[in-house]
Backbone as JSON, one array per atom type, in Angstrom:
{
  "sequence": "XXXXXXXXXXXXXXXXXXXXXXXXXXXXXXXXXXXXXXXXXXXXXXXXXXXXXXXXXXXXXXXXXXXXXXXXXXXXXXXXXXXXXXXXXXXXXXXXXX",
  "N": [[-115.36, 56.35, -55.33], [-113.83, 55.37, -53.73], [-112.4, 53.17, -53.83], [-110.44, 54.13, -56.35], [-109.03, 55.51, -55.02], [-107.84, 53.51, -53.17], [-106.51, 51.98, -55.22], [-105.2, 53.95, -55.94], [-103.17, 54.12, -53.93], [-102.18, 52.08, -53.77], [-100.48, 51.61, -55.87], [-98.71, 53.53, -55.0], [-97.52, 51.84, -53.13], [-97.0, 50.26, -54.31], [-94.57, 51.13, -56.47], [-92.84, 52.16, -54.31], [-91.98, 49.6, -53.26], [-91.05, 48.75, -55.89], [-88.89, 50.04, -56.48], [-87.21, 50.32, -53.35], [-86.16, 47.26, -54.54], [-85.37, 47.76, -56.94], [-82.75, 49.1, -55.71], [-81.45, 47.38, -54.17], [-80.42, 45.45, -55.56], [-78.76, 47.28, -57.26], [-77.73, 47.69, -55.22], [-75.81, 45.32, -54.33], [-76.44, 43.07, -56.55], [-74.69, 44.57, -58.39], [-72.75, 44.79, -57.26], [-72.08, 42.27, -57.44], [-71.31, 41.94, -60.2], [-69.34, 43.16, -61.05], [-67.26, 42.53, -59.11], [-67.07, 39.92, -60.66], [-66.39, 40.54, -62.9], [-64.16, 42.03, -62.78], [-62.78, 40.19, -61.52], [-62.3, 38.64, -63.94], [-61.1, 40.38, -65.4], [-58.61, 40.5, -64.3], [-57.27, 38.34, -64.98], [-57.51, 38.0, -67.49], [-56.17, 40.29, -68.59], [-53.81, 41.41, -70.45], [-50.8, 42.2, -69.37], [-48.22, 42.42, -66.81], [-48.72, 41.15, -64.01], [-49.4, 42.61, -61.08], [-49.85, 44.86, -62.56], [-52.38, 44.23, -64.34], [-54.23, 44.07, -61.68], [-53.87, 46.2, -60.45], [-54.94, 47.89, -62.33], [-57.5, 46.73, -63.26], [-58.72, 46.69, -60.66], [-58.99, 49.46, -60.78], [-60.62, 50.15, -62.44], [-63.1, 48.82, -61.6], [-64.31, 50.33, -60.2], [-65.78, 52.55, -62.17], [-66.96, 50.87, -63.56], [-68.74, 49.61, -61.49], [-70.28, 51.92, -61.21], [-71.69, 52.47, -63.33], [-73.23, 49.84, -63.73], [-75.11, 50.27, -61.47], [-76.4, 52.94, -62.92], [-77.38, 51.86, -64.84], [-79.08, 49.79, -63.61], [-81.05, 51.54, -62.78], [-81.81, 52.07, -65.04], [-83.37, 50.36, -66.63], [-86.39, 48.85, -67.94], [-87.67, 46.96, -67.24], [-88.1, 44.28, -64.93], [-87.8, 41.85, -65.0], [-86.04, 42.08, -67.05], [-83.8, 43.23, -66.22], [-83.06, 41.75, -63.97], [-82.04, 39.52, -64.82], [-80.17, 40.34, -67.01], [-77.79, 41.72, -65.04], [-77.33, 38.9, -63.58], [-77.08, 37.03, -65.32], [-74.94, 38.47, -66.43], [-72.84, 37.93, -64.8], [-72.62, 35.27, -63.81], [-72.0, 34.14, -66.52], [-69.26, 35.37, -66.63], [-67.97, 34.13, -64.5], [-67.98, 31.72, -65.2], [-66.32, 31.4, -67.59], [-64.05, 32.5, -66.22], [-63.85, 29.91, -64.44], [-63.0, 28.48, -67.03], [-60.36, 29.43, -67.55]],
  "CA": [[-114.22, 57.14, -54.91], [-113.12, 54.68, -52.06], [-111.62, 51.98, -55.3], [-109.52, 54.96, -56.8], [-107.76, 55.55, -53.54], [-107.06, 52.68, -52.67], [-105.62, 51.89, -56.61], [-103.72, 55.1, -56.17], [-102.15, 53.38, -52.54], [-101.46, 50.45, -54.33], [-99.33, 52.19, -56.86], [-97.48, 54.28, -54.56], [-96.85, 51.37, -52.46], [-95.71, 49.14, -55.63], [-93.47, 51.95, -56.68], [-91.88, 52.03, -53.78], [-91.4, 48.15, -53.08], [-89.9, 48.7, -56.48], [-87.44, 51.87, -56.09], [-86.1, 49.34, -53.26], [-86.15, 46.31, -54.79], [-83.66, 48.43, -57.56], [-81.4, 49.89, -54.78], [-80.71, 46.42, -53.46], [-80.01, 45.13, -56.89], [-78.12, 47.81, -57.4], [-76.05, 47.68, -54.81], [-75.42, 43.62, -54.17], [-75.85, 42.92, -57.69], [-73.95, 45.78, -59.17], [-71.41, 44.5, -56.3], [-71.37, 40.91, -57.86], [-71.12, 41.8, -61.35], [-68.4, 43.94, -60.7], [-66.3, 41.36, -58.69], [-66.92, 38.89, -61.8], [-65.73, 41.11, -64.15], [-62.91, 42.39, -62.1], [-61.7, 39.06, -61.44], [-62.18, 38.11, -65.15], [-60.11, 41.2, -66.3], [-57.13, 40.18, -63.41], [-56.7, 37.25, -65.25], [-57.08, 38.22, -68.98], [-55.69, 41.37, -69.47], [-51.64, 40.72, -71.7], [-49.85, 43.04, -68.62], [-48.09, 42.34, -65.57], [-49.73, 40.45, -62.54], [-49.4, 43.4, -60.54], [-50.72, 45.95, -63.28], [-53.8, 43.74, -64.18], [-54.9, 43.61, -60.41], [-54.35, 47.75, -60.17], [-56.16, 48.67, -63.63], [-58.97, 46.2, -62.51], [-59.37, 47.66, -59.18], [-59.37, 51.24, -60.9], [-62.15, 50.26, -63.82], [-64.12, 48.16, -61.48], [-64.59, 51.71, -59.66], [-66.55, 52.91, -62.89], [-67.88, 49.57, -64.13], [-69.58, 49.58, -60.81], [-71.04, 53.06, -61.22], [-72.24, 51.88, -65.07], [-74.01, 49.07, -63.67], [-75.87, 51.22, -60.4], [-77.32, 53.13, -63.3], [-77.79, 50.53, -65.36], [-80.32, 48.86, -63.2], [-81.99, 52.43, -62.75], [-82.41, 53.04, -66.31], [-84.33, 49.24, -67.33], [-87.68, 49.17, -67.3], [-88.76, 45.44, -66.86], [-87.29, 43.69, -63.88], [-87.14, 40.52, -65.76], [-84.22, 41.86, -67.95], [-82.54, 43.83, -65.09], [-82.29, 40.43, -63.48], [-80.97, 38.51, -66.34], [-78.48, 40.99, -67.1], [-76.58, 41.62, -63.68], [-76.95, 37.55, -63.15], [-76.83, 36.23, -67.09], [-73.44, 38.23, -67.14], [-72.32, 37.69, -63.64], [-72.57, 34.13, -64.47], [-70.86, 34.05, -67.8], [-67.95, 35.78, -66.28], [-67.38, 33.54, -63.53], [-68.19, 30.25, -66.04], [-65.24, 32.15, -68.29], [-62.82, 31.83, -65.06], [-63.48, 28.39, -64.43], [-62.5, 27.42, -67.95], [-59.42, 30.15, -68.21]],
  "C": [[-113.25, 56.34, -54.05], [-111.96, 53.58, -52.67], [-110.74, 52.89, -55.68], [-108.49, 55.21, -55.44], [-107.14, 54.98, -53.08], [-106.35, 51.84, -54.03], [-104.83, 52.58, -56.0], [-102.28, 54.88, -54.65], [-101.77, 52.58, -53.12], [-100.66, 50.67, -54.94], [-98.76, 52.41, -56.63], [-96.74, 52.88, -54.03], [-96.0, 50.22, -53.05], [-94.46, 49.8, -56.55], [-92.72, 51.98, -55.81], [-91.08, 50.72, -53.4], [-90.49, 47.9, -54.61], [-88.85, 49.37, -56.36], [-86.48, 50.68, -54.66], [-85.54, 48.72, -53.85], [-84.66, 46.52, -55.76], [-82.72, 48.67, -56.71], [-80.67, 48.31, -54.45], [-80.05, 45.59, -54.41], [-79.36, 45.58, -57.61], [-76.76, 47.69, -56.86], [-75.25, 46.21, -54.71], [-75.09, 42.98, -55.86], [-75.05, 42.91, -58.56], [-72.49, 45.37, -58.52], [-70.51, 43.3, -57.15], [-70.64, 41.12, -58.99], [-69.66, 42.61, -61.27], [-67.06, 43.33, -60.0], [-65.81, 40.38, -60.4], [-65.85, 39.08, -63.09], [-64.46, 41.73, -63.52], [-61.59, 41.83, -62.17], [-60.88, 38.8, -62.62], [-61.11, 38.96, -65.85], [-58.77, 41.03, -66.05], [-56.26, 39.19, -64.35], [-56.73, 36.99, -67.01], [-56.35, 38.88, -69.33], [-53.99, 41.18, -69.55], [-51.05, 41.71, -70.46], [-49.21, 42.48, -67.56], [-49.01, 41.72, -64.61], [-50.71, 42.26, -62.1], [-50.04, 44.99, -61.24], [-51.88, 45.54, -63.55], [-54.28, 44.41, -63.03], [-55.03, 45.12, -60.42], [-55.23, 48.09, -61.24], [-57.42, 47.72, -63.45], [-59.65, 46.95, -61.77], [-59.93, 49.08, -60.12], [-60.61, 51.01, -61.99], [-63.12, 49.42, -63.1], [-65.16, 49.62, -60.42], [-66.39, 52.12, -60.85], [-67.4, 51.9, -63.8], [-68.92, 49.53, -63.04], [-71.13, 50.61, -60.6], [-72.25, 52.65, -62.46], [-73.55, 51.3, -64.3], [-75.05, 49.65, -62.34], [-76.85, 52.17, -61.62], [-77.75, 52.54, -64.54], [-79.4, 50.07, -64.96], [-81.03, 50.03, -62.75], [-82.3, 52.78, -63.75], [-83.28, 51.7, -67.35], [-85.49, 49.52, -66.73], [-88.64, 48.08, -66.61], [-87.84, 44.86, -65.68], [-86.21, 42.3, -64.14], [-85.55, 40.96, -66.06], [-83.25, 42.52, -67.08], [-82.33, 42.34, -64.41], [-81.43, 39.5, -64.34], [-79.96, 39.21, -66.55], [-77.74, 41.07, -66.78], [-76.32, 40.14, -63.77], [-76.52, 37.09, -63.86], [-74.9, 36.92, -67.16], [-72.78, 37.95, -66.08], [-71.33, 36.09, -63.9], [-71.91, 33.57, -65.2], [-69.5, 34.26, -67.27], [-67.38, 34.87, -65.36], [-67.76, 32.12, -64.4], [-66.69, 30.79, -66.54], [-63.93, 31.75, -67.63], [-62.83, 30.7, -64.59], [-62.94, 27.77, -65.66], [-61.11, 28.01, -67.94], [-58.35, 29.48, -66.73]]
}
């Protein structure tokens, strides 16, 4: 009985070191990727300076939200990390060549 209990502690307490581990990856992550792609859109999208930079700002609003449940709806950690960073990454490689 004394092995099951202390499994069933171990679980809670690795569920919750994950349930952070998402929030902070959520929010910092979700922060970066969100910059990356922000930037990246400032400086692609065919409009105005000054209209880029506002329709950025206003879609990095709901790109940010996307990616918050994003990284609450993967199930492996692995690919929630690769994803936020793998496109983070790309996007800001993208603006060094553009």
């Amino acid at each position: 009985m004394a092995t099951n209990k202390k499994s069933s502690e171990e679980d809670v307490a690795r569920y919750r070191w994950e349930v952070a581990g998402r929030c902070l990856i959520a929010v910092f992550g979700g922060y970066l990727f969100t910059i990356a792609l922000s930037i990246f859109l400032t400086q692609v999208l065919p409009i105005a300076k000054s209209s880029a930079v506002m329709t950025a700002n206003l879609l990095s609003f709901a790109i940010y939200t996307i990616a918050i449940i994003w990284v609450f709806s993967v199930k492996e950690f692995r690919q929630l990390w690769w994803g936020l960073t793998g496109s983070a990454i790309f996007f800001a490689f993208i603006l060094l060549l553009v």
